[in-house]
C-alpha positions in Angstrom: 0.1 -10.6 -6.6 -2.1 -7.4 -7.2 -3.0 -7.8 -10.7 -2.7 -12.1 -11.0 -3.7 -13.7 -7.5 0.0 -15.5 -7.7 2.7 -15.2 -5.0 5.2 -13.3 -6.3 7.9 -15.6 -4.3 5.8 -19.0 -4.3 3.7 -18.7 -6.9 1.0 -20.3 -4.7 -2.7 -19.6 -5.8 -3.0 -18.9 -1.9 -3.1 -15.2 -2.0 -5.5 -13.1 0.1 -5.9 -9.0 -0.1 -7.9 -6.7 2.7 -8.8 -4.9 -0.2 -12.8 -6.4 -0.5 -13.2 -4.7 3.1 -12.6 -1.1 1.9 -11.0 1.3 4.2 -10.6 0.9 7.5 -7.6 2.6 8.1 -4.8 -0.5 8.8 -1.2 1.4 8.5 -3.2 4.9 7.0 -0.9 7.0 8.3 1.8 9.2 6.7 4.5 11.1 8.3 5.2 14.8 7.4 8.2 16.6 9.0 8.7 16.2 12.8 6.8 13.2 12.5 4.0 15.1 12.1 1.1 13.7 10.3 0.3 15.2 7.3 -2.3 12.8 5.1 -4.0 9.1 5.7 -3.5 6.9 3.0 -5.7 3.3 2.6 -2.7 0.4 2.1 -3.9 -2.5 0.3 -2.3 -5.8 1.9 -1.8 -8.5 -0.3 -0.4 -11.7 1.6 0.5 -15.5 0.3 -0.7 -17.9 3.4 1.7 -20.7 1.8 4.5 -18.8 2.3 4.1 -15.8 4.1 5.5 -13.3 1.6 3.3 -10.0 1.3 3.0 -6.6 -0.6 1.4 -3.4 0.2 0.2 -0.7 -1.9 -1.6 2.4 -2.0 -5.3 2.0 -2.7 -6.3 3.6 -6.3 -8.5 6.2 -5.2 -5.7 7.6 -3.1 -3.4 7.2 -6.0 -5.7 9.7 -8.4 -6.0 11.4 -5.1 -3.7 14.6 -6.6 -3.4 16.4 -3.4 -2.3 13.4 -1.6 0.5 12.5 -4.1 1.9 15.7 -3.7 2.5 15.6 -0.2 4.3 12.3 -0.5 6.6 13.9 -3.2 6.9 17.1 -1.0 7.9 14.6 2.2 9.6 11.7 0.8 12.5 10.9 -0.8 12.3 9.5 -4.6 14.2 6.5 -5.2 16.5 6.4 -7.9 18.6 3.8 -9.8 
């Protein structure tokens, strides 16, 4: 949905991001330990309005953000096959 404008699920054309808005802070906030917050991340929002299906990701800045990367692999768990 990202990188095409296509509903991963649908494949309806219908696909609108928050992304053009910049950051505003919608779901910015990760969790350390104890709940505790340790860094705000942007979350791009992707969503299909035909079928309701949506995907989030980080924003690129935070992801070439190298100190903010590290705490998410110091605080959560990697997901392996």
């Amino acid at each position: 949905m990202k990188l095409t404008g296509k509903c991963t699920k649908c494949t309806s054309e219908e696909v609108y991001s928050n992304r053009p808005e910049g950051p505003r802070g919608e779901r910015a906030v990760m969790a350390g330990p104890g709940g505790s917050i340790s860094t705000r991340l942007f979350i791009e929002v992707y969503t299909c309005l035909e079928c309701g299906y949506f995907e989030e990701y980080i924003s690129n800045k935070d992801l070439r953000n190298e100190k903010k990367i590290s705490k998410i692999k110091s605080n959560w768990q990697r997901v392996k096959s």
